[in-house]
N, C-alpha and C positions, 0 to 999 in steps of 0.2 A: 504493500500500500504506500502511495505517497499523499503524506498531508497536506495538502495545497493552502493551511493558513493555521499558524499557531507561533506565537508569542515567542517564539526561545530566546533571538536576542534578548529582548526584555529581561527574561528569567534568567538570562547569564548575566547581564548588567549588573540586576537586583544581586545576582550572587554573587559578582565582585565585591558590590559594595556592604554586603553585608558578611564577608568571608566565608559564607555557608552556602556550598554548594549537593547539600544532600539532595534538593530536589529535583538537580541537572542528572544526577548519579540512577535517581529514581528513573525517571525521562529514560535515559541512555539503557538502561536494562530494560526498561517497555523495548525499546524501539530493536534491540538488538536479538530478545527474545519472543515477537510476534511479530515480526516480518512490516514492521511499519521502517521501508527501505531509504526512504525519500520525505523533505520536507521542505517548504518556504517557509522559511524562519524571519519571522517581522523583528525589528525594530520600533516598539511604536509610540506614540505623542498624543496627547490630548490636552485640556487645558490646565495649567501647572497645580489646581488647587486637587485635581482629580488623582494627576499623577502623584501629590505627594498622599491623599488618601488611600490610591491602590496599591501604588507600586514602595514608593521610599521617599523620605523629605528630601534625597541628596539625588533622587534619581534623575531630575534636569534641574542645571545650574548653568547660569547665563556666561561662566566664566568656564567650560566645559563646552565644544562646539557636539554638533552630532558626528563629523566625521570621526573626534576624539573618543565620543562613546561606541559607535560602530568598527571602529578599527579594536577595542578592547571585547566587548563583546564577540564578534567572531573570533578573535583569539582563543578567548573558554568555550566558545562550542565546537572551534575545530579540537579544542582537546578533548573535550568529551563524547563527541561523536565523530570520530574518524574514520569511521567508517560508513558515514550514513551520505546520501547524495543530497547537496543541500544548497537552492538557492537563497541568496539573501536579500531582504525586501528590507522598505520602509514605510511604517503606516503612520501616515499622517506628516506632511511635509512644512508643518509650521514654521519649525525652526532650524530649515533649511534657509543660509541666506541669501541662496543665489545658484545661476545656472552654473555657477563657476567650482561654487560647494560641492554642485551634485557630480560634475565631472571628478574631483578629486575624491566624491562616492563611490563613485563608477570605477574609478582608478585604482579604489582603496578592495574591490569588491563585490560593490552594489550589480544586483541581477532584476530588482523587482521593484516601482514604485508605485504607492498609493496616494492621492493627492492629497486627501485629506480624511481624518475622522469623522466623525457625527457633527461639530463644530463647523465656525467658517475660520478662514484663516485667509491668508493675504494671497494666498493660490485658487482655494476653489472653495466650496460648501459642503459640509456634511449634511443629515437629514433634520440638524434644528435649526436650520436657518434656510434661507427662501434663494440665497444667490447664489449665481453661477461660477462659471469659469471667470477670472479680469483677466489685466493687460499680461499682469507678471506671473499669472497660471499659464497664458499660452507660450509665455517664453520657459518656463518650468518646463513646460509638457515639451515643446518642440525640442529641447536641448536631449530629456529624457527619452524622443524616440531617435533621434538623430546617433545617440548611445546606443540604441539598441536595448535599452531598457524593458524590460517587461510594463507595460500598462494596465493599472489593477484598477477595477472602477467599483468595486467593492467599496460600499461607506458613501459615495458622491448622491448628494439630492437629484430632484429630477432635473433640475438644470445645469449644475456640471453635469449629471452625466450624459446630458444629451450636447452641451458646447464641446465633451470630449469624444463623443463618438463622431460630432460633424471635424473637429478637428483631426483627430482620428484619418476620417475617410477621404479629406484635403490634403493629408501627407502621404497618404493610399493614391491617390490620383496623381502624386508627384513621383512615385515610383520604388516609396518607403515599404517595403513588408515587416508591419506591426506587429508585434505581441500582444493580441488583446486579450482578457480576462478576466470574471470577475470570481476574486479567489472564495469568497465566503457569501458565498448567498443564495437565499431558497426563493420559491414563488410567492408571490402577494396572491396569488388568485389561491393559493392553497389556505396563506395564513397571512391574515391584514397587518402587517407591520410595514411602516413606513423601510426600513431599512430592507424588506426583499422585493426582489423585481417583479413587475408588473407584464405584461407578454409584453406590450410591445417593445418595454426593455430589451426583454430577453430576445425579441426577434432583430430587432439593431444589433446584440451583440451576435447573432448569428449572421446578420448582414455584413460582418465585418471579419468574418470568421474568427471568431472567441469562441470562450470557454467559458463556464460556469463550474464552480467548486460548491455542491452544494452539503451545506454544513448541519453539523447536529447537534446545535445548540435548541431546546426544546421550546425556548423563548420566541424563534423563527419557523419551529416547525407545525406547532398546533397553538389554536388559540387557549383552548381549554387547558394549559401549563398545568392545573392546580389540581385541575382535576383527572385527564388524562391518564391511562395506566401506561405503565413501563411498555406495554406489548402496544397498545395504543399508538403510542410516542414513535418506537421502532417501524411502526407498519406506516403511519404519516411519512415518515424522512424517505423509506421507498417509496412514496407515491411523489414527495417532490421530486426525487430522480427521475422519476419516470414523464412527469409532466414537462420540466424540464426538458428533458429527451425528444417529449414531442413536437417541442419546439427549435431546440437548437441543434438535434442532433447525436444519438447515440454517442458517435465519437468525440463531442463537444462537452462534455462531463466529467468531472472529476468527483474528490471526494476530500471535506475539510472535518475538522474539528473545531477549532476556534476553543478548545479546551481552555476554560479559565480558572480550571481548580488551583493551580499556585495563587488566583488572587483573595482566596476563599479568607486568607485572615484579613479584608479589608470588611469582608462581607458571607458571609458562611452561604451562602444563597449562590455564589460563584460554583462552588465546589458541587451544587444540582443541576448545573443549565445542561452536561451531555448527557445521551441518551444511554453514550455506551462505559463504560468503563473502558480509558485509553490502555489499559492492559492486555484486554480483548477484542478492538473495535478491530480490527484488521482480520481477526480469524468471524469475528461474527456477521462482519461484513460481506467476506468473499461467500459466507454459507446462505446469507438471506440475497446476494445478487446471484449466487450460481444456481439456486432457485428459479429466481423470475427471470436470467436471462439465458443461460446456460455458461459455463466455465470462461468462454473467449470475448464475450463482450462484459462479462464483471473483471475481469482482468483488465482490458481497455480501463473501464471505468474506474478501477481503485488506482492503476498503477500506467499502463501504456500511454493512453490520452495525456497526460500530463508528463510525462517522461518524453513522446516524442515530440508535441506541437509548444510545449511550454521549454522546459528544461533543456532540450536539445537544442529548440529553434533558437533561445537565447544566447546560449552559450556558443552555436555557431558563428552569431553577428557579432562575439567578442571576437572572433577568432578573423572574422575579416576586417576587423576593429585595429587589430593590433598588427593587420599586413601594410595599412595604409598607416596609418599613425606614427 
């Protein structure tokens, strides 16, 4: 399985700064002993009073840049998963201060960017706020595909996400081959939450040929969270695969977590949003997809699909990245 969205950087940051890295250890024996192979490992930002509620009071400091925390973070997690296939993303490009930043991101590493959280920020809009993409999101975005970047539209309201799918399709017309996707997210027509896509979302990001990573956080999969059963809960998250599917594409599918249980001392209520216990979601995944699809396309969907059109496509345009540069 690869996980197309979960926190690591973050939770290796947190375990710099807090010298305690049992929960990375914990992590690293999931992933080495139930075949979770692969992962996009975020980096991510919100706004600082959130960050020191969730994450650490010291976790962003104005005298600490992000390329400073991104170059140490992937340091602890290439120790501790050295064996795992792992691009690295940023979620939420606040305090990013420039296209100039995100190159020496890029330079430093960076495989994956998301523009913004749930917030707005000087780039684009999350889902609490009404605006779009501005002037210094398109120079953001344009520098980040120009890179080669992965572009994750996971998080953006309906207005960035529509000024980045038209910009998107403008750098598509000028002869750019994008990496579109959105790593974390289910259907609105399945479960009303502002934060999953709605079709004709999901049929823009099939017109652009993306991907969807849909995740199993319970919060985005059934309305009824509270009261829903366990078995409930499991049999929704197949049926967003599959709606999804009907829309963008068997091959266009992936599979996320968004696992927040490392934030559970902010909030004990973290530690309930997945469906699956990350110990097992890989083996109980491939048993409820090789079910409803047979063996070769729940393979696609946990692991191929984002192994070849994400991970490869990425990592090729570094590779032509650094013939010309």
């Amino acid at each position: 399985m690869i996980d197309t969205h979960y926190d690591l950087l973050s939770i290796a940051y947190v375990a710099y700064l807090k010298n305690d890295y049992s929960y990375l250890e914990k992590i690293s024996k999931y992933f080495n002993e139930h075949n979770v192979t692969g992962v996009i490992a975020n980096l991510y930002f919100m706004s600082e009073e959130e960050m020191i509620d969730e994450l650490h009071p010291d976790y962003y400091k104005k005298d600490v840049s992000v390329l400073e925390m991104f170059k140490k973070a992937k340091e602890i997690v290439e120790m501790f998963f050295p064996e795992t296939d792992i691009l690295y993303s940023i979620e939420g490009a606040d305090y990013i201060e420039s296209p100039e930043e995100l190159e020496k991101l890029y330079d430093a590493g960076l495989n994956s960017l998301i523009m913004c959280w749930n917030t707005k920020n000087k780039y684009a809009s999350g889902n609490r706020s009404e605006e779009g993409l501005t002037e210094l999101g398109k120079d953001l975005l344009d520098k980040a595909i120009e890179l080669g970047l992965g572009i994750d539209l996971s998080h953006a309201n309906i207005n960035s996400f529509y000024d980045m799918i038209n910009y998107i399709n403008y750098k598509k017309s000028n002869g750019y081959d994008v990496c579109v996707y959105a790593s974390h997210s289910n259907s609105r027509s399945l479960c009303e939450r502002e934060r999953n896509l709605n079709d004709d979302q999901l049929k823009a990001i099939k017109n652009v040929d993306g991907l969807v990573g849909v995740f199993s956080n319970r919060n985005f999969i059934v309305s009824n969270k509270d009261t829903a059963t366990k078995e409930e809960q499991e049999s929704k998250y197949i049926e967003h695969i599959d709606y999804i599917a009907s829309i963008v594409g068997l091959d266009n599918v992936m599979t996320a977590t968004d696992d927040m249980d490392f934030c559970k001392g902010a909030d004990p209520e973290y530690g309930e949003t997945s469906i699956y216990d990350y110990s097992i979601i890989a083996e109980k995944l491939a048993q409820e997809l090789n079910k409803k699809y047979g063996y070769e396309v729940a393979y696609n969907i946990l692991y191929k699909n984002a192994y070849e059109k994400v991970f490869n496509k990425i990592r090729n345009k570094r590779k032509e990245n650094i013939s010309w540069r």
